[in-house]
Backbone and ligand atoms as CSV (ligand in chain L), in Angstrom:
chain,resi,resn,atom,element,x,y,z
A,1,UNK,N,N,262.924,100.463,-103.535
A,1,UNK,CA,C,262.451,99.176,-104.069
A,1,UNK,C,C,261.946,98.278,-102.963
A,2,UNK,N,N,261.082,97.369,-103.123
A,2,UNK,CA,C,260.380,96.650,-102.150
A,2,UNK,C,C,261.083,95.489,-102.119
A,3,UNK,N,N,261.661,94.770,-101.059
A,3,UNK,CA,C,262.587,93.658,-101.136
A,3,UNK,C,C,260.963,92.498,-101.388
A,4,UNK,N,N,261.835,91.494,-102.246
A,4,UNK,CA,C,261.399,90.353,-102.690
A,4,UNK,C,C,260.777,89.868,-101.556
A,5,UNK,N,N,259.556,89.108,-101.513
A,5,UNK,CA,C,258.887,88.062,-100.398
A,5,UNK,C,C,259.813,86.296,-100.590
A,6,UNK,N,N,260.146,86.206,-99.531
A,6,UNK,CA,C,260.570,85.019,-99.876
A,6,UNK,C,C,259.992,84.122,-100.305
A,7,UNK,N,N,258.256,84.283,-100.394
A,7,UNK,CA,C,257.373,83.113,-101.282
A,7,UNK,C,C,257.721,83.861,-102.650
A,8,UNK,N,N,258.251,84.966,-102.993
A,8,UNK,CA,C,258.559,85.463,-104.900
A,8,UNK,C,C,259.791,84.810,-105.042
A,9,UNK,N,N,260.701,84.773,-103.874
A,9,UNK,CA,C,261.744,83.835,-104.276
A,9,UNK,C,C,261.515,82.375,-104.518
A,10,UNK,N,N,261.044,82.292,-103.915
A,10,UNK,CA,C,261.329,80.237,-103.884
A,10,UNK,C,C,259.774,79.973,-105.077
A,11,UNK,N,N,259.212,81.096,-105.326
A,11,UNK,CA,C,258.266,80.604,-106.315
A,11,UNK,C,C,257.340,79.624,-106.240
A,12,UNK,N,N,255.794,79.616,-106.479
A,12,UNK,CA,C,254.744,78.588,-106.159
A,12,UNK,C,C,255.264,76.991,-106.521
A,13,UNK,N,N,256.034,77.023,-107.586
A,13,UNK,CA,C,255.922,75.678,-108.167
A,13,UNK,C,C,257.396,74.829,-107.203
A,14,UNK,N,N,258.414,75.326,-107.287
A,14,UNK,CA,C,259.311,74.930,-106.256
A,14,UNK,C,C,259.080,74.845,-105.018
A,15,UNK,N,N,258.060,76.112,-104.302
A,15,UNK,CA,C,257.404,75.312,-103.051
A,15,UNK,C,C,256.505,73.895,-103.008
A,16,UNK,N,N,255.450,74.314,-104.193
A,16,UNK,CA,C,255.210,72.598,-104.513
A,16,UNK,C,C,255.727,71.517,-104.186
A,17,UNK,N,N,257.205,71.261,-105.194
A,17,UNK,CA,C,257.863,70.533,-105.561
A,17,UNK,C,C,258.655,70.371,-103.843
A,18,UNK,N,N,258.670,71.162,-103.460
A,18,UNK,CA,C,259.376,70.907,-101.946
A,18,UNK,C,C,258.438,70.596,-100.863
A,19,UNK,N,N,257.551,70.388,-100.866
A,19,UNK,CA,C,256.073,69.547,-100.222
A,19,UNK,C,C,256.366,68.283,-100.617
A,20,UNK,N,N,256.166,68.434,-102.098
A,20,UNK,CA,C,256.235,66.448,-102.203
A,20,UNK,C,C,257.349,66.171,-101.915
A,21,UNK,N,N,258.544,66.528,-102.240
A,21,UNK,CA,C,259.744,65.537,-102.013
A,21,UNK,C,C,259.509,65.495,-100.293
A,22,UNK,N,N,259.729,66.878,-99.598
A,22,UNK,CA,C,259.508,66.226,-98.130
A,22,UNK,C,C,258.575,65.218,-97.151
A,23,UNK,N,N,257.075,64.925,-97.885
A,23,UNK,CA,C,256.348,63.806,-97.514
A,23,UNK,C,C,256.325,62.597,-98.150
A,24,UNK,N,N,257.186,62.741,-99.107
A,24,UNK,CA,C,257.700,61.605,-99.750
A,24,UNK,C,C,258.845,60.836,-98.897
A,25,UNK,N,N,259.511,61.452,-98.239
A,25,UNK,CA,C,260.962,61.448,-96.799
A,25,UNK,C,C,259.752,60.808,-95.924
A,26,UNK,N,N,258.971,61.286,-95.726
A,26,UNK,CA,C,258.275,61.777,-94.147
A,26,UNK,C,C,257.584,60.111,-94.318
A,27,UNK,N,N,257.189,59.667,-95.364
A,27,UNK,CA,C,256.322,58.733,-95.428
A,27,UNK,C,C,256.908,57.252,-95.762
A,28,UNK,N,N,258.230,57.757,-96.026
A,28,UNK,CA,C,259.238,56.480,-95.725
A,28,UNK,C,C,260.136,56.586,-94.429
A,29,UNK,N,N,259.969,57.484,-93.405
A,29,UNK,CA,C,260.927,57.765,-92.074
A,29,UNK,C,C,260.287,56.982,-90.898
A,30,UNK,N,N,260.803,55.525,-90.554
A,30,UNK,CA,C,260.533,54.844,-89.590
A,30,UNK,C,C,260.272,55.516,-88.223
A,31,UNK,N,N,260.613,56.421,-87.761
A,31,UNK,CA,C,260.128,58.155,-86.746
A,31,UNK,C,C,259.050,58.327,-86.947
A,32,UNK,N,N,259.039,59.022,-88.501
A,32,UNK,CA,C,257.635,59.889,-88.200
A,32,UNK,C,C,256.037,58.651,-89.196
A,33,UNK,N,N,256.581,58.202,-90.023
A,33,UNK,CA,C,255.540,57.635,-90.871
A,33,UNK,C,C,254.349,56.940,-90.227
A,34,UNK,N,N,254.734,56.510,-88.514
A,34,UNK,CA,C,253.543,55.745,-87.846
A,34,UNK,C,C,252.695,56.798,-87.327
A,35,UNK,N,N,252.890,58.509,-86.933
A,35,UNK,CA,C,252.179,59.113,-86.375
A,35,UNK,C,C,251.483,59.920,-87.609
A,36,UNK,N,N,251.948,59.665,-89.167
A,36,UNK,CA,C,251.169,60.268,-89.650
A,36,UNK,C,C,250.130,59.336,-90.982
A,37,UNK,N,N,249.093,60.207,-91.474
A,37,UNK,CA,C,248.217,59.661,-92.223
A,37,UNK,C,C,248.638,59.163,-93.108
A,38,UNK,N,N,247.925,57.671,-93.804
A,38,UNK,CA,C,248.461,56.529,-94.374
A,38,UNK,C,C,248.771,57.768,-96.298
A,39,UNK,N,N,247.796,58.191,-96.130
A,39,UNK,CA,C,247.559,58.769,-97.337
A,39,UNK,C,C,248.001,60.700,-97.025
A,40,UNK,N,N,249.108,60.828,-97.893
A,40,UNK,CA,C,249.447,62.115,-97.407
A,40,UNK,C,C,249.237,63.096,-98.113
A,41,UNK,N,N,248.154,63.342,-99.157
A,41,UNK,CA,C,247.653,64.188,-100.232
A,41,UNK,C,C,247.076,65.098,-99.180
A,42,UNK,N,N,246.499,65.200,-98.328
A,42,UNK,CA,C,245.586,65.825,-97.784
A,42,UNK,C,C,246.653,67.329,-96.753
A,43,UNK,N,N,247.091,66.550,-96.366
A,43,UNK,CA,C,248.375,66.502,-95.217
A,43,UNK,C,C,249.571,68.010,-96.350
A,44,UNK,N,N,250.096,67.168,-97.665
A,44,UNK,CA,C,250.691,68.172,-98.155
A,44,UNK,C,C,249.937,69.531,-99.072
A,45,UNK,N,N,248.680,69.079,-98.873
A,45,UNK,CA,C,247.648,70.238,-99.546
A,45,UNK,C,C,247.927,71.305,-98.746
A,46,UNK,N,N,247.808,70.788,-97.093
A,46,UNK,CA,C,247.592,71.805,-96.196
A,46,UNK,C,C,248.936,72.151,-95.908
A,47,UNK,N,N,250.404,71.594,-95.997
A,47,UNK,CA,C,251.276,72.102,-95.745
A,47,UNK,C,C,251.631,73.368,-96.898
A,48,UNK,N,N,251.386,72.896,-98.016
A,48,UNK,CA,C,251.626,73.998,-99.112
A,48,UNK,C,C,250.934,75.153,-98.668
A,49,UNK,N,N,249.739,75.366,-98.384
A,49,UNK,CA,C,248.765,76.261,-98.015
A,49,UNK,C,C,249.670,77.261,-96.712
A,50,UNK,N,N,249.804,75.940,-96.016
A,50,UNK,CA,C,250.988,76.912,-94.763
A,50,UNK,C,C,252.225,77.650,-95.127
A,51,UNK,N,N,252.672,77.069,-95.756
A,51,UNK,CA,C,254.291,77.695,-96.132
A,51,UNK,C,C,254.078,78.694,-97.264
A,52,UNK,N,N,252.948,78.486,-98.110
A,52,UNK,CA,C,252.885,80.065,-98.838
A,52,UNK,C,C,252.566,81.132,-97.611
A,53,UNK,N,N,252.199,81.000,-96.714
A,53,UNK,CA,C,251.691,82.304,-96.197
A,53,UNK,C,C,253.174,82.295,-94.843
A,54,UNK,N,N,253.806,81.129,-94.635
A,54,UNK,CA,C,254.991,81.372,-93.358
A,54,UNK,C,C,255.698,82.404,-94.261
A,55,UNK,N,N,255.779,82.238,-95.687
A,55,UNK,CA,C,257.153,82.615,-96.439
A,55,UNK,C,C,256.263,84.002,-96.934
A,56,UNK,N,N,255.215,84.674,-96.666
A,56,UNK,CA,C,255.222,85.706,-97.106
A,56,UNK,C,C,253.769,85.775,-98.369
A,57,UNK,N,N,253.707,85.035,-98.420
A,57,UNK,CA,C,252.499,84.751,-99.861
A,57,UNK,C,C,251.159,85.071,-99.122
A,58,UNK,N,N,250.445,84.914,-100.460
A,58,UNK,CA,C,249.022,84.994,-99.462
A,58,UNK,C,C,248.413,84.278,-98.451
A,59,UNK,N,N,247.461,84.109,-97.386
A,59,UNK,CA,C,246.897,83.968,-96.144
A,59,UNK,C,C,246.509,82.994,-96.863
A,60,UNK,N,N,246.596,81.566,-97.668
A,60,UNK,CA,C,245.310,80.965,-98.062
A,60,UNK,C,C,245.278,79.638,-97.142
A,61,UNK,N,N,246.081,79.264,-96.339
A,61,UNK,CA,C,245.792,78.414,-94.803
A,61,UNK,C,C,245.266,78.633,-94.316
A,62,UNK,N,N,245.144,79.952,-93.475
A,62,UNK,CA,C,244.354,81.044,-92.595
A,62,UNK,C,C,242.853,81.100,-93.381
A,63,UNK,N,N,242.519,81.514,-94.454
A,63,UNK,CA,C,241.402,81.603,-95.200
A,63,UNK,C,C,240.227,80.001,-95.148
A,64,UNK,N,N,241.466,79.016,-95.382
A,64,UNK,CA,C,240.358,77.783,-95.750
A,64,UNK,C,C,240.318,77.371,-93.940
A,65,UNK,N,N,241.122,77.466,-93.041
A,65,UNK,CA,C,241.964,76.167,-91.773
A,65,UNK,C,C,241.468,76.888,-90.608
A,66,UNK,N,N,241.640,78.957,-90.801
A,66,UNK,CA,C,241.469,79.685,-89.536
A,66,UNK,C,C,242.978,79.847,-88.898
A,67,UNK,N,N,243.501,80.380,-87.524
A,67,UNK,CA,C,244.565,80.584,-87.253
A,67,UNK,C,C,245.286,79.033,-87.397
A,68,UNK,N,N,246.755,79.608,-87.578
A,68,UNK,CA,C,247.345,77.986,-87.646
A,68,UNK,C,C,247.471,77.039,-86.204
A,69,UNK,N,N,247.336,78.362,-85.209
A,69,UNK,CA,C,247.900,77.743,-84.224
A,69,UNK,C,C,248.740,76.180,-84.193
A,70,UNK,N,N,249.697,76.600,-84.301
A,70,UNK,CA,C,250.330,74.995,-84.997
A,70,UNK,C,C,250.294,74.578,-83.841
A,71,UNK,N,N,250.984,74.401,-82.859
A,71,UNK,CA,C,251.548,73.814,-81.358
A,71,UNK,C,C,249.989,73.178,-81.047
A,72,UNK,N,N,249.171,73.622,-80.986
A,72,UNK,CA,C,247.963,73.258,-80.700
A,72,UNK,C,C,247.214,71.913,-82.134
A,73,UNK,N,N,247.778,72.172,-82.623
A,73,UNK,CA,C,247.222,71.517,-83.827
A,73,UNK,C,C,248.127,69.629,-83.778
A,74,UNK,N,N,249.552,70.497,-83.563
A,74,UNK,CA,C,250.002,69.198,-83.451
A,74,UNK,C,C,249.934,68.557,-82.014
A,75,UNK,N,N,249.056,69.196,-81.048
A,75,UNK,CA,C,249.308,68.227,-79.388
A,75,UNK,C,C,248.760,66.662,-79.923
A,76,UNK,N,N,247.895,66.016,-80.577
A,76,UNK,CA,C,247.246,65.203,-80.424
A,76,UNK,C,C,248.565,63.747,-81.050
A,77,UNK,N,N,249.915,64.534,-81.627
A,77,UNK,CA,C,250.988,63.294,-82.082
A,77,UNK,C,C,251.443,63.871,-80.854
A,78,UNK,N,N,252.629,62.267,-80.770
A,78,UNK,CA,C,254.210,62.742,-79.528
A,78,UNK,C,C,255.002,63.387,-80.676
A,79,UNK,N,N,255.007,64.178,-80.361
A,79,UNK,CA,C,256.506,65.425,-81.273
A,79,UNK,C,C,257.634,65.294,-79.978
A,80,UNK,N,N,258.513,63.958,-80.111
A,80,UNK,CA,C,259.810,64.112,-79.484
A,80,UNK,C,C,260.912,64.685,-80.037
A,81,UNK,N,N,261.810,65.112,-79.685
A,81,UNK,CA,C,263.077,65.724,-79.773
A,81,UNK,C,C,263.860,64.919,-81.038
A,82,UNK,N,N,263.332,63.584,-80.981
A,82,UNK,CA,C,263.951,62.687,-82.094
A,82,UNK,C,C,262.968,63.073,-83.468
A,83,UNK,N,N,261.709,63.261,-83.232
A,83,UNK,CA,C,261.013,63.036,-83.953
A,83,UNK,C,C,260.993,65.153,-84.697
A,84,UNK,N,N,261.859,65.645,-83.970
A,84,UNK,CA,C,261.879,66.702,-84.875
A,84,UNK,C,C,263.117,66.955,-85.290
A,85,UNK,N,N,263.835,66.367,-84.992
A,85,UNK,CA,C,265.289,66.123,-85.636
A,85,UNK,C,C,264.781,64.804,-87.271
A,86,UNK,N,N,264.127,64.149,-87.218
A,86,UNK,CA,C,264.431,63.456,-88.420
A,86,UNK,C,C,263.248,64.213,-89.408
A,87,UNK,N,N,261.914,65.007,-88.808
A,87,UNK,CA,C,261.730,66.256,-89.621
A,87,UNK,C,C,262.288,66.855,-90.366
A,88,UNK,N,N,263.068,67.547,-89.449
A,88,UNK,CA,C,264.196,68.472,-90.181
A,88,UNK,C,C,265.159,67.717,-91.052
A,89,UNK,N,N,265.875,66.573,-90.912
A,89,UNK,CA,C,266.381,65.941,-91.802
A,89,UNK,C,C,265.327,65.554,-92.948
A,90,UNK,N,N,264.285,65.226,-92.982
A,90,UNK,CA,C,263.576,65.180,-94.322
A,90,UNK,C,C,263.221,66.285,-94.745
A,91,UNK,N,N,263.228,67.808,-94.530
A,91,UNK,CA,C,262.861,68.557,-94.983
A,91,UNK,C,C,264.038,69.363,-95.635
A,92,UNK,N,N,265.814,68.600,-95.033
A,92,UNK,CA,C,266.801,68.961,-95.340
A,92,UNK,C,C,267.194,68.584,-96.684
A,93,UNK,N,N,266.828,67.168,-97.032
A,93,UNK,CA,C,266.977,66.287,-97.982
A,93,UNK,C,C,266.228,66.547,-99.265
A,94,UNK,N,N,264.803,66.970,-98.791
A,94,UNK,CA,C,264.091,67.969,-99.747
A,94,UNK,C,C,264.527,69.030,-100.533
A,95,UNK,N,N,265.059,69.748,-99.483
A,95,UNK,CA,C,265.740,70.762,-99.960
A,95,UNK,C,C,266.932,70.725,-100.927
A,96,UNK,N,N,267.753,69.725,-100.879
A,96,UNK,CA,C,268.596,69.444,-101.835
A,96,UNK,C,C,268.029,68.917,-103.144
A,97,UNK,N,N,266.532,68.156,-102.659
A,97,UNK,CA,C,266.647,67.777,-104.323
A,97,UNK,C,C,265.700,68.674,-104.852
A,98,UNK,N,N,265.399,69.930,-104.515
A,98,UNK,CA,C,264.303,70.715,-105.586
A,98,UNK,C,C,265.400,71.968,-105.404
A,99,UNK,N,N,266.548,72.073,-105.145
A,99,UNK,CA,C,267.957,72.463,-105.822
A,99,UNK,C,C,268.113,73.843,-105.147
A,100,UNK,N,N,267.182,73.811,-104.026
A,100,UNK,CA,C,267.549,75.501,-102.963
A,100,UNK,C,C,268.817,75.078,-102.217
A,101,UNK,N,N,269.353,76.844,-102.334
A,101,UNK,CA,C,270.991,76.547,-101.486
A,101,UNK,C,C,270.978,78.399,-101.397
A,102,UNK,N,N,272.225,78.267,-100.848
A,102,UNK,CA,C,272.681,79.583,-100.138
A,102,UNK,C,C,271.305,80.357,-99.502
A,103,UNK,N,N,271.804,82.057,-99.321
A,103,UNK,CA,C,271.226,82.524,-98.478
A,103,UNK,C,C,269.758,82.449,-97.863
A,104,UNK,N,N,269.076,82.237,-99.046
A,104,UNK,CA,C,267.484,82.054,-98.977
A,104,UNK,C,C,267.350,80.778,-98.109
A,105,UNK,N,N,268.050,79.463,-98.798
A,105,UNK,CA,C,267.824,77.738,-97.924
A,105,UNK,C,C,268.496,78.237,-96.732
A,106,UNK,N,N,269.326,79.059,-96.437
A,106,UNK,CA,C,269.755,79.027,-94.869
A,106,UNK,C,C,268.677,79.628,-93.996
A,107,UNK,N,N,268.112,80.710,-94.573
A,107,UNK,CA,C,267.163,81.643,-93.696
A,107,UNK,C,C,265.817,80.465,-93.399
A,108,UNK,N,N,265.793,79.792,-94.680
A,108,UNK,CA,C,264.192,79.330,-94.607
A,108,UNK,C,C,264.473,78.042,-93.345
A,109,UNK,N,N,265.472,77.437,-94.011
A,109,UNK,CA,C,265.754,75.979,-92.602
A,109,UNK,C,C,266.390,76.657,-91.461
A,110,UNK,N,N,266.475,77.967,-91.180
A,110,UNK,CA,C,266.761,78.247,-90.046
A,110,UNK,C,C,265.849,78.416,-89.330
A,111,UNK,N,N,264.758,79.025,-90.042
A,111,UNK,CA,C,263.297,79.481,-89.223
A,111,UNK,C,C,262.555,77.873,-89.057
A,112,UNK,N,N,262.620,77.021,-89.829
A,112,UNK,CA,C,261.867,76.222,-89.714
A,112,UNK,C,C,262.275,74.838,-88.623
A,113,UNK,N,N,264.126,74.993,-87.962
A,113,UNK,CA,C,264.389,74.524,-87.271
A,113,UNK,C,C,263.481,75.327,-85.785
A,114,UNK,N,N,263.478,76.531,-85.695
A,114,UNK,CA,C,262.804,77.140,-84.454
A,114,UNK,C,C,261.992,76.558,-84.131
A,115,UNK,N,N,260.903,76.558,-85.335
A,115,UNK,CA,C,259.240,76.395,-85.314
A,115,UNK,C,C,259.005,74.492,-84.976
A,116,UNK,N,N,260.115,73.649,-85.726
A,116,UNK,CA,C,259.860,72.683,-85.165
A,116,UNK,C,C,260.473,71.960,-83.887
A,117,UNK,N,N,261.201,73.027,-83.423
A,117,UNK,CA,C,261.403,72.494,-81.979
A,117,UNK,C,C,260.424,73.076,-80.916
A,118,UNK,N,N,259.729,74.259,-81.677
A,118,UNK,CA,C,258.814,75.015,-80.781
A,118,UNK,C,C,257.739,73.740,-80.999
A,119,UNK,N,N,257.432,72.537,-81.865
A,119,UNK,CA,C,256.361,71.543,-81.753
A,119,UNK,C,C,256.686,70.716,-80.702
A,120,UNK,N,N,257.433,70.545,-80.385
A,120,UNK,CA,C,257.825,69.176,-79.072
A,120,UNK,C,C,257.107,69.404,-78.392
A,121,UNK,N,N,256.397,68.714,-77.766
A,121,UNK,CA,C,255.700,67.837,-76.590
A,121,UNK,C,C,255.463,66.626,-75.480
A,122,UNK,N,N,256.608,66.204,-76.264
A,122,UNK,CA,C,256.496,64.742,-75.409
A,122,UNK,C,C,258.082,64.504,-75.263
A,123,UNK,N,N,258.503,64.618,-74.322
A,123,UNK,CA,C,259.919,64.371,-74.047
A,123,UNK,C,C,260.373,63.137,-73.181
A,124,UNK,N,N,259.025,62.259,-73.096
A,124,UNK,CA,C,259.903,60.541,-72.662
A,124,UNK,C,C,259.772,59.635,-73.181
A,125,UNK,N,N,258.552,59.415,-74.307
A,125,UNK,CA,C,257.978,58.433,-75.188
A,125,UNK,C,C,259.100,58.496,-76.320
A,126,UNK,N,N,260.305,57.572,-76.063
A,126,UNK,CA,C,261.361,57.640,-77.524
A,126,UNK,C,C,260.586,56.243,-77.962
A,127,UNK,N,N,260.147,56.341,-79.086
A,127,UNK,CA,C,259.594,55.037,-79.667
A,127,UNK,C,C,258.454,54.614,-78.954
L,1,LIG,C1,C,250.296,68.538,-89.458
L,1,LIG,C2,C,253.889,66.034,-87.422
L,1,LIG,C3,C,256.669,70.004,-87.474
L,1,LIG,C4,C,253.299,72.248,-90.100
L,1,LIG,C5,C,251.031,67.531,-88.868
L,1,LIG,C6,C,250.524,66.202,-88.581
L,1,LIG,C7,C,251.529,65.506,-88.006
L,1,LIG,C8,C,252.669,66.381,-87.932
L,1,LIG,C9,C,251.492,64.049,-87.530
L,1,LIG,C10,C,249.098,65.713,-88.896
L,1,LIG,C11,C,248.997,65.316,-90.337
L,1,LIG,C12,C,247.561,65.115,-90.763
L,1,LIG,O1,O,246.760,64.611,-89.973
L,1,LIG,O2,O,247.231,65.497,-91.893
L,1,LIG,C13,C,254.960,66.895,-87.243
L,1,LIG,C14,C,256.216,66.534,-86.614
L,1,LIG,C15,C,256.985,67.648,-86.602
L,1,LIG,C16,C,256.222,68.720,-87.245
L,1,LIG,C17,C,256.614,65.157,-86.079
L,1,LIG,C18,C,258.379,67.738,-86.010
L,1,LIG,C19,C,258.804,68.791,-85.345
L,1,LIG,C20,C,256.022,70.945,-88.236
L,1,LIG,C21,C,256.567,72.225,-88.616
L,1,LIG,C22,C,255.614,72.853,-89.342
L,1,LIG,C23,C,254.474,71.966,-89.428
L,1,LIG,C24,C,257.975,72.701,-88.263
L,1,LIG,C25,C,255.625,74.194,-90.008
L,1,LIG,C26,C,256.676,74.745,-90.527
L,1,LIG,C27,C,252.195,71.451,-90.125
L,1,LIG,C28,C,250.944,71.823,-90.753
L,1,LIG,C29,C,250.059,70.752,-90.561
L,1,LIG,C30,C,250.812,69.740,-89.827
L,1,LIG,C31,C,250.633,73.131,-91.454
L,1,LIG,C32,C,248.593,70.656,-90.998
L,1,LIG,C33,C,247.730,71.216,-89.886
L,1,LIG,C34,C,246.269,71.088,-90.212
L,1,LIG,O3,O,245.693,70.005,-89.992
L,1,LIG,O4,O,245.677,72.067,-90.697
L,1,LIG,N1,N,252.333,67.616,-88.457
L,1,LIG,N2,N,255.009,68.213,-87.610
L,1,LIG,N3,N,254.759,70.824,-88.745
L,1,LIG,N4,N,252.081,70.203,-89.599
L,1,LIG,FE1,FE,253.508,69.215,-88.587
């Protein structure tokens, strides 16, 4: 049997639903809300697009965006150490309210703690 993709687990519409609640966090988080766009439709179009294909789904980031090269994508914000810690806390908070838990929410916020400490760049600009 072919093990499940973790985008068949968490399903298109719950990844959805876990985009908005997290830029809904992101866009009230005194941290991150000044480095990002006033209007965040655009912003969670392209995150959905990313996380179907991190989690296994189809390439359709890669298709419309080209490689993600993320690290490169994000040099132009300060990504401090603070500022990916209250990330991850809004993407934690997310996670509770579109109702993921056990093994799957551990694997997925485990990988996604890596990837956003692999964004840091700026390690003296606190505020
Ligand atoms: C874009 C901040 C971590 C995926 C952005 C943008 C900002 C940002 C300011 C630009 C938004 C826009 O102009 O539309 C941060 C901060 C992070 C972080 C402060 C803390 C560590 C991550 C992580 C991922 C990620 C962990 C992936 C799992 C993306 C994607 C985009 C993006 C896919 C859109 C890139 C594009 O323009 O095509 N991020 N990010 N980010 N971020 Fe992050």
């Amino acid at each position: 049997e072919k093990p499940l993709l973790p985008y068949d687990q968490i399903g298109a519409e719950t990844l959805s639903n876990l985009v908005d609640a997290f830029y809904a966090r992101v866009s009230a988080h005194p941290k991150l809300a000044p480095i990002f766009p006033d209007d965040l439709t655009e912003t969670a179009r392209k995150q959905k697009q990313f996380l179907t294909q991190y989690l296994g789904g189809p390439n359709i980031y890669s298709a419309e965006h080209g490689h993600p090269r993320l690290k490169a994508r994000h040099h132009p914000f300060p990504i401090t150490p603070d500022r990916a810690q209250a990330w991850l806390e809004c993407m934690s908070e997310a996670m509770d309210e579109v109702g993921l838990s056990g093994q799957f929410r551990e694997t997925f916020f485990n990988r996604l703690v890596l990837t956003a400490h692999h964004m840091v760049n700026d390690y003296d600009s606190e505020e």
